[in-house]
C-alpha positions in Angstrom: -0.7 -32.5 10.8 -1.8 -34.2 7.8 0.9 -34.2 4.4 -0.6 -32.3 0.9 -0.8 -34.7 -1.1 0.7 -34.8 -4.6 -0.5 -32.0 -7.5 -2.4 -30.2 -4.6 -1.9 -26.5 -3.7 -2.3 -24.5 -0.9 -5.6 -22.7 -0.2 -4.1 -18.9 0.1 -1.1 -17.4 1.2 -1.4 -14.4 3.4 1.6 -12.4 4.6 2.3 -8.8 6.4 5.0 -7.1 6.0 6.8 -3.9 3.6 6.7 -2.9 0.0 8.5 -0.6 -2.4 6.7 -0.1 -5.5 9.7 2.7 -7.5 10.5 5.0 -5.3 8.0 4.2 -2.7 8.5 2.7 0.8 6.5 1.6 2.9 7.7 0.6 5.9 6.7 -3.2 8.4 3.5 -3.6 8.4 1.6 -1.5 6.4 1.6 -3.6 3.2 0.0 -7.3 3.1 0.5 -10.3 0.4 -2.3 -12.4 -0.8 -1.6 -15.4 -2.9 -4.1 -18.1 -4.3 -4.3 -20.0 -7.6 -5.6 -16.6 -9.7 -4.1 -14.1 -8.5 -1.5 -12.2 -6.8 -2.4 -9.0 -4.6 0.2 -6.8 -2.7 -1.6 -3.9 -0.8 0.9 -1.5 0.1 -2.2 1.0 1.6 -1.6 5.1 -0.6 1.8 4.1 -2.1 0.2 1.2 -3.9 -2.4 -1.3 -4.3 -1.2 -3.9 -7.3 -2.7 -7.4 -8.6 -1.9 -9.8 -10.8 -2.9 -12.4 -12.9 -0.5 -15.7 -13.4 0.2 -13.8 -17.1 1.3 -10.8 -16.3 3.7 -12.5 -14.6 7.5 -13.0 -15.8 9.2 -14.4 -12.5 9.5 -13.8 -8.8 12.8 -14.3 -7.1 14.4 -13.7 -3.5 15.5 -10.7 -3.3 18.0 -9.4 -0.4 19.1 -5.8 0.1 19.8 -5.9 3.9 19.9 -9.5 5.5 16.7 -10.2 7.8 15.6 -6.2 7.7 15.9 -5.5 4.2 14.8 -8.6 2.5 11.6 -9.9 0.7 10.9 -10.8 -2.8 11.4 -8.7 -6.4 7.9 -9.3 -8.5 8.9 -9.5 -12.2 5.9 -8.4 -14.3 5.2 -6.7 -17.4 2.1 -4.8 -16.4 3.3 -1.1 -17.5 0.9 0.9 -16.1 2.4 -0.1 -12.7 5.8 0.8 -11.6 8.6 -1.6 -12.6 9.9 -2.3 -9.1 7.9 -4.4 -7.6 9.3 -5.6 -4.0 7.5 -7.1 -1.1 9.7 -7.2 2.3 9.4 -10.0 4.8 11.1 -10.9 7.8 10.4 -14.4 6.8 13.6 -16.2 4.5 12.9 -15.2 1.0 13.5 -18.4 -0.9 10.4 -19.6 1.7 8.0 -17.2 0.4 8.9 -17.9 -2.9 8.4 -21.7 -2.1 5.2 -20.5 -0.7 3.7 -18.8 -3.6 4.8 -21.7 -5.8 2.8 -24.3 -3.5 -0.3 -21.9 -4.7 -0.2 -22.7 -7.6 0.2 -19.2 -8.9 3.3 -20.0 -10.7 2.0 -22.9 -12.7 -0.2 -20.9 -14.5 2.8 -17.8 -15.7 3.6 -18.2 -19.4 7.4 -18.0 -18.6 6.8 -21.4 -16.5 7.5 -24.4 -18.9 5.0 -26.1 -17.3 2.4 -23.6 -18.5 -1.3 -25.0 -19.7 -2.8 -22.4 -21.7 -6.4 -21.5 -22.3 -7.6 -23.1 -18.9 -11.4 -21.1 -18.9 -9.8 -20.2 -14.4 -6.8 -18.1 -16.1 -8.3 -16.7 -18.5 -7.8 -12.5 -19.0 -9.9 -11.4 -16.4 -11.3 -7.9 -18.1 -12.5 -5.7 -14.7 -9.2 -6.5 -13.9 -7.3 -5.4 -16.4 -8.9 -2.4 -16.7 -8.2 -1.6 -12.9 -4.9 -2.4 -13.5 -4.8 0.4 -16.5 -5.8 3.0 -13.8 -2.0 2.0 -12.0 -1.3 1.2 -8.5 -2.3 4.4 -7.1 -5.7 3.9 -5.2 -6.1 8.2 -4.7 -8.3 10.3 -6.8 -4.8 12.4 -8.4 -7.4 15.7 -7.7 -7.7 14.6 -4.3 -4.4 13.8 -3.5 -2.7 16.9 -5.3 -5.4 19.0 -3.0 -4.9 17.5 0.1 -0.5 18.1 -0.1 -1.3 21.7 -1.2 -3.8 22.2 1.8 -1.2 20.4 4.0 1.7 22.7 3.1 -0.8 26.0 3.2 -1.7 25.4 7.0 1.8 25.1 8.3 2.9 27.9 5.6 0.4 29.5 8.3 2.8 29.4 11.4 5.9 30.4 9.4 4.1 33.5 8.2 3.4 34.4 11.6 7.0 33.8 12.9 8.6 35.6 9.7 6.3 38.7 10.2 7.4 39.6 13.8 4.1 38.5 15.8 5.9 35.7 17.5 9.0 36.1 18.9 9.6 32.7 18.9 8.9 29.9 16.6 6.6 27.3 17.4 4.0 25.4 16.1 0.3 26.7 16.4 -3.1 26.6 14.5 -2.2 26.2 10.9 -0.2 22.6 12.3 -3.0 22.1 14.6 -5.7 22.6 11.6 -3.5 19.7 9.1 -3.3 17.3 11.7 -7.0 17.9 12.4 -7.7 17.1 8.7 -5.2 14.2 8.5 -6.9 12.2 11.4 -10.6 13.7 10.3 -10.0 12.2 6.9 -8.9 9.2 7.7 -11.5 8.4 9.9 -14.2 9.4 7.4 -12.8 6.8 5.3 -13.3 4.2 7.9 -16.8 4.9 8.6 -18.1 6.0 5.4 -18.3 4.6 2.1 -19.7 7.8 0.4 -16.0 9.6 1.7 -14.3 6.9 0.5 -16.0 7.3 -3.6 -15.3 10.5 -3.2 -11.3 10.4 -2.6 -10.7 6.6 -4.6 -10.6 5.9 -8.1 -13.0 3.8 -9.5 -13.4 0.4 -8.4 -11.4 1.0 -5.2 -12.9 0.5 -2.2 -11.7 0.6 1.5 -9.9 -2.6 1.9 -7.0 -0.7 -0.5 -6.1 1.8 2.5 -7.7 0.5 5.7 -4.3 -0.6 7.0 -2.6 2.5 6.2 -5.9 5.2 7.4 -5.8 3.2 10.7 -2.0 3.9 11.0 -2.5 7.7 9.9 -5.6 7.7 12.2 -3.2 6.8 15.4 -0.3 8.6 14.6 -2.3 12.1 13.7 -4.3 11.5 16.9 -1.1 11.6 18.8 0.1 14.6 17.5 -3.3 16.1 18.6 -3.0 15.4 21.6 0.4 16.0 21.6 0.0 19.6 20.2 -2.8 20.2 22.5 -0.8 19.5 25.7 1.6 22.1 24.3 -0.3 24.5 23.8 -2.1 24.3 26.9 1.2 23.7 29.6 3.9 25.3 27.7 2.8 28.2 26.4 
């Protein structure tokens, strides 16, 4: 394999793993990490979908909660319409990724790095990007999303009712659980296979590539409790 040679960079560096982004998890391997010269984007699918230029940038360093399973690197930035805590988790050793992400070239370029070069016309502010960035992390329409928990919560409200009232003697899950599972796999799947579905529940300048990891995982897992749900209520009841 032939050496880099001197003051070059790597291409791109693309990683899967976790994220937290505040309060948010999400778990192996529904977030991805893509690192080139010009920018820095960690796609954590609904909890978050963040990038950065080399300025917003104040450091990245290794970061270890839990050796091997809770480990990854913290992102130090001062964008503030995103959340503060910025951590990608990898399985891979920390201080490698960080090496990683330095052999980009990313890091040259952040004005904390003494080695900074301003006004270079490929680090510039990029504008479209900054005002993504001002819409926060958050790829969901907030209308969309508020609508969707509340419809969520209403269907299986739907089987309590029923067991609370007296017209099942036992409690068990039937077609208010059946209809928000329905939903949950029906939407996701519209948003694989149609871009008018997906400008209807993204913000602006979103696109499919934000939550295509994470609709594929809702997608399988809500198709399983279909058919999970529909073997129960066929042989058990």
């Amino acid at each position: 394999m032939d050496k880099k040679k001197p003051g070059t960079y790597m291409d791109e560096l693309r990683l899967t793993g976790g994220a937290r982004l505040g309060m948010a998890n999400a778990t192996f391997p529904l977030a991805s990490l893509k690192v080139n010269e010009n920018r820095l984007e960690l796609n954590a699918g609904i909890v978050g979908n963040l990038t950065f230029q080399p300025s917003d940038i104040i450091s990245i360093e290794a970061y270890t909660m839990i050796p091997i399973i809770g480990q990854g690197i913290k992102i130090n930035h001062r964008v503030s319409s995103y959340k503060e805590r910025v951590i990608f988790w990898s399985f891979k050793d920390p201080d490698s990724v960080v090496r990683q992400i330095r052999e980009t070239g990313f890091l040259k370029h952040t004005k904390n790095n003494p080695e900074h070069i301003p006004d270079i016309p490929n680090h510039m502010p990029d504008r479209s990007l900054i005002q993504k960035q001002s819409k926060g992390g958050f790829p969901l329409k907030m209308g969309f999303a508020v609508g969707a928990i509340i419809a969520w919560n209403l269907f299986f409200l739907i089987d309590f009712l029923d067991f609370f009232s007296g017209e099942k003697k036992d409690f068990s899950l039937g077609i208010g659980a059946f209809t928000a599972v329905g939903l949950l796999f029906l939407t996701s799947f519209l948003s694989l296979i149609s871009t008018g579905f997906c400008q209807l529940i993204l913000k602006e300048g979103r696109d499919l590539q934000d939550i295509k990891r994470f609709a594929v995982f809702v997608m399988i897992v809500s198709g399983f409790m279909l058919l999970n749900l529909g073997i129960f209520s066929l042989f058990f009841k």
